[in-house]
C-alpha positions in Angstrom: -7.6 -11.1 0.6 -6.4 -8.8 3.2 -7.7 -5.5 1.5 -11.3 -7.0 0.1 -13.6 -3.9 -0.4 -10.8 -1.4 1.1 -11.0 1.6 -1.4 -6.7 2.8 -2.0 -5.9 6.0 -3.7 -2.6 5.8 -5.2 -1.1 8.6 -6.8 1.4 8.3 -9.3 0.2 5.4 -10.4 0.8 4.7 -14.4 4.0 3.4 -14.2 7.0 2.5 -11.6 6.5 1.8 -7.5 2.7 3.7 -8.2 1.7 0.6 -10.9 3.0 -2.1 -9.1 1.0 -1.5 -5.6 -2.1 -0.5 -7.6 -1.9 -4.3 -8.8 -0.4 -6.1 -5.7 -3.7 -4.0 -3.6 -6.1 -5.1 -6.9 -4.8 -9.1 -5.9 -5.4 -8.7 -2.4 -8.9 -7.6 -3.3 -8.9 -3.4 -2.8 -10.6 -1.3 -5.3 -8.3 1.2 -6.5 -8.1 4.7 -7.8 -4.9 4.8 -10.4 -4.1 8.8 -10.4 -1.8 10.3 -12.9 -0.9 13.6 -14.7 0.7 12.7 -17.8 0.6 9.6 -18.3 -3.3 9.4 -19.2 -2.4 5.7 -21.8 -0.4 3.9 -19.2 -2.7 4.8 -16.5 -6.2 2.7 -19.0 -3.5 0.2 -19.5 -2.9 -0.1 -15.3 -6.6 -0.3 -15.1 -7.0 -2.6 -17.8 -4.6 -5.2 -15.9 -6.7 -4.6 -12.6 -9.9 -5.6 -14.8 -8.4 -8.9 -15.1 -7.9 -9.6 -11.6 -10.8 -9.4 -10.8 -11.4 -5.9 -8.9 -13.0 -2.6 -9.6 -10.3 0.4 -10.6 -11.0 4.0 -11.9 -8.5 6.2 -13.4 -8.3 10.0 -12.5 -5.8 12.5 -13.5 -5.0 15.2 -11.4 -1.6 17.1 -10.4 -1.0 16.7 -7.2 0.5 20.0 -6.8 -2.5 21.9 -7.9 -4.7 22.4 -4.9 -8.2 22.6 -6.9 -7.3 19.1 -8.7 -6.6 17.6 -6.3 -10.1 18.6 -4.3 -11.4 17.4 -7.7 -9.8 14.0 -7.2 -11.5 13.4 -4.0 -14.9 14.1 -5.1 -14.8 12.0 -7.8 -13.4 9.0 -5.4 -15.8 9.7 -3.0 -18.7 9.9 -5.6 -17.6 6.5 -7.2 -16.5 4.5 -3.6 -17.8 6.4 -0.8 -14.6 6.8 1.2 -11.0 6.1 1.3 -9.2 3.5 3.5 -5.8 4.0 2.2 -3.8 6.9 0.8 -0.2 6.3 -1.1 1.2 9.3 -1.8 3.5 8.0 -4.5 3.5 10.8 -7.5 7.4 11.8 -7.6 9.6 14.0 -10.5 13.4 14.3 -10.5 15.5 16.0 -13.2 19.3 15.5 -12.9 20.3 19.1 -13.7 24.1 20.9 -12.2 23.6 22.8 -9.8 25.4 25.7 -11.1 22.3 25.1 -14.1 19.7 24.4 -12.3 17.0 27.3 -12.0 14.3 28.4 -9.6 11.8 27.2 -11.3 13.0 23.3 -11.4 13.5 23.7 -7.8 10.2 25.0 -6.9 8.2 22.7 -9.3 9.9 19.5 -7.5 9.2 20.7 -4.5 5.6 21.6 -5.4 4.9 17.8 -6.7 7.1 16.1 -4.2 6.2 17.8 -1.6 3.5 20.0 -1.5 1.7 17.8 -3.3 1.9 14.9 -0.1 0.5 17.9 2.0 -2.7 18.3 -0.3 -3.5 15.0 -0.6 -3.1 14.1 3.1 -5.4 17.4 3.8 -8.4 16.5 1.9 -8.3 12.4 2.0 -8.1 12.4 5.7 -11.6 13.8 5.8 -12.9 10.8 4.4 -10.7 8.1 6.2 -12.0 6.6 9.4 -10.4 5.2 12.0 -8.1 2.6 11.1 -7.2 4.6 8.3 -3.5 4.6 6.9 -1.1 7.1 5.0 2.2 5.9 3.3 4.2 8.2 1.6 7.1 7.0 -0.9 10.4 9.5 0.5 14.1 8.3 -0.4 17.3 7.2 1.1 18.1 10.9 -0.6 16.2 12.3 2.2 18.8 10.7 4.7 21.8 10.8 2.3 22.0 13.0 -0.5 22.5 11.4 -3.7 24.6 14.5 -5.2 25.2 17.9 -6.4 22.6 16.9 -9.8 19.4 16.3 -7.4 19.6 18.3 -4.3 16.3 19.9 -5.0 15.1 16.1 -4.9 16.9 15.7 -1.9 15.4 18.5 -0.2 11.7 17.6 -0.8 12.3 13.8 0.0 13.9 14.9 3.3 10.6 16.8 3.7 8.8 14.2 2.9 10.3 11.9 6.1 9.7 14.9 8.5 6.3 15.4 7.6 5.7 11.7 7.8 6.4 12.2 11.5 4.3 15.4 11.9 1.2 14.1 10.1 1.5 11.1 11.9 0.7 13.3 15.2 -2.0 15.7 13.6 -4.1 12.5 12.5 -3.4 10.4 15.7 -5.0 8.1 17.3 -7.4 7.7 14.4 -5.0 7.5 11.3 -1.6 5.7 10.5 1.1 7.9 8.8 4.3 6.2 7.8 7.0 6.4 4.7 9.0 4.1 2.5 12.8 4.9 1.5 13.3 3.4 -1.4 17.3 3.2 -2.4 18.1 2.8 -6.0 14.7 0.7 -7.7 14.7 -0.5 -11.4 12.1 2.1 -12.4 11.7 4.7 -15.3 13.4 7.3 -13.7 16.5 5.1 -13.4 16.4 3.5 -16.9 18.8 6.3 -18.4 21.4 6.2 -15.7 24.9 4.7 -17.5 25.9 1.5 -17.0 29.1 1.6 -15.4 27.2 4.1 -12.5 24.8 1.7 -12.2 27.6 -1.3 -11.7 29.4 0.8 -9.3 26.1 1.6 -7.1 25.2 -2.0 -7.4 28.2 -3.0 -5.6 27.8 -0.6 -2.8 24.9 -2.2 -2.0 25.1 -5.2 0.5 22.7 -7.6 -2.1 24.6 -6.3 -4.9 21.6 -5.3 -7.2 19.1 -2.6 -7.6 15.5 -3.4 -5.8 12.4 -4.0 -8.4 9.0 -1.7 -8.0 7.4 -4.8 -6.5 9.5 -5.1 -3.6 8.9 -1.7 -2.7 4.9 -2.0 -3.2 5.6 -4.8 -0.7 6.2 -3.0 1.9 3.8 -0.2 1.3 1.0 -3.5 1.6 2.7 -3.8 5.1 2.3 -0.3 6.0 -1.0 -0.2 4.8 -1.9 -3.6 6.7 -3.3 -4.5 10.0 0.2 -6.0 10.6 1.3 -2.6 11.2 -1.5 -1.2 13.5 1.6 -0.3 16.3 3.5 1.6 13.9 2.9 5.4 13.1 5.5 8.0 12.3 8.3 5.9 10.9 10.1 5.3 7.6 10.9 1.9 6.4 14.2 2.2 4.7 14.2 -0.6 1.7 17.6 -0.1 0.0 19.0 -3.6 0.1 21.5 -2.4 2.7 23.8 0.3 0.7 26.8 1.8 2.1 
């Protein structure tokens, strides 16, 4: 058990990417903090499943974006474990509006979550992370490519995202690893609705010829998160099955 008694704040964590590294960290022996907004049935159910493995989990909702939650949040982890040895900053929203549709307020709100929200976590974990610490943040292929004229507000934040990987990375050095994840197209909720025939034709732009599933993606964040990657700081890890 690589992560026995290492204390993982994952936010976003109910469902998708979030849910599976919660329980991939739970089995290699971390106790974990599942943090969600909405999603406050999914989120008892995540803890539920790390119950049976064997590790201790609390729940804590909180919206990322909102500055006093998320000082909330802390407190309460650091109350219940003391400290915090890993931070995934996971929680994500996308809305597929036109851009000629698409109002101020969408933009600002995904931005806020996506975005602002990876800023305020990273600000008041780091406080309680010594060194050896490590930060991963879930970005997007869409930061490098955009994925189109429907999401360019998600676009924008994921590119964010990658860049302040890079400068967090250098405010929390030497002490603290900060690196992302680019997830391409991932068999999540936020996919289900997508029509089939768009979903065969992006599946065969990809070089494995499939979409990736949340556990290969919570994979990699273990990596990040791991004494295997002690050398690397600054970087995201694109995971998108090779798409072109």
């Amino acid at each position: 058990m690589r992560f026995k008694d290492k204390v993982v704040l994952i936010t976003g964590a109910s469902r998708g990417i979030g849910k599976a590294t919660a329980l991939l960290f739970a089995k290699e022996g971390a106790k974990v903090i599942v943090n969600y907004n909405n999603s406050e049935k999914e989120a008892n159910e995540v803890i539920k499943e790390i119950s049976k493995i064997g590790t201790d989990a609390i729940a804590v909702k909180c919206d990322v974006s909102k500055e006093e939650e998320v000082k909330k949040m802390i407190s309460e982890v650091i109350k219940k474990f003391g400290k915090i040895d890993t931070l995934v900053n996971n929680a994500g929203i996308v809305s597929d509006t036109p851009f000629e549709k698409r109002t101020v307020e969408q933009f600002k709100r995904t931005l806020e979550v996506n975005l602002i929200g990876v800023f305020l976590c990273s600000k008041y974990a780091f406080k309680h992370m010594a060194r050896g610490g490590k930060i991963v943040n879930i970005s997007s292929t869409n930061g490098y490519n955009t994925g189109g004229p429907d999401s360019i507000d998600y676009d924008a934040s994921k590119a964010g995202v990658i860049n302040m990987t890079r400068r967090l990375a250098q405010e929390f050095a030497p002490n603290i690893n900060v690196n992302s994840i680019a997830p391409g197209w991932i068999n999540t909720e936020m996919n289900k609705d997508l029509p089939k025939n768009y979903v065969r034709e992006e599946s065969n732009k990809i070089y494995l010829k499939r979409f990736g599933e949340p556990e290969e993606i919570s994979k990699a964040v273990l990596f990040l998160a791991s004494d295997d990657a002690s050398y690397i700081t600054g970087t995201t890890l694109v995971v998108d099955g090779g798409y072109s």
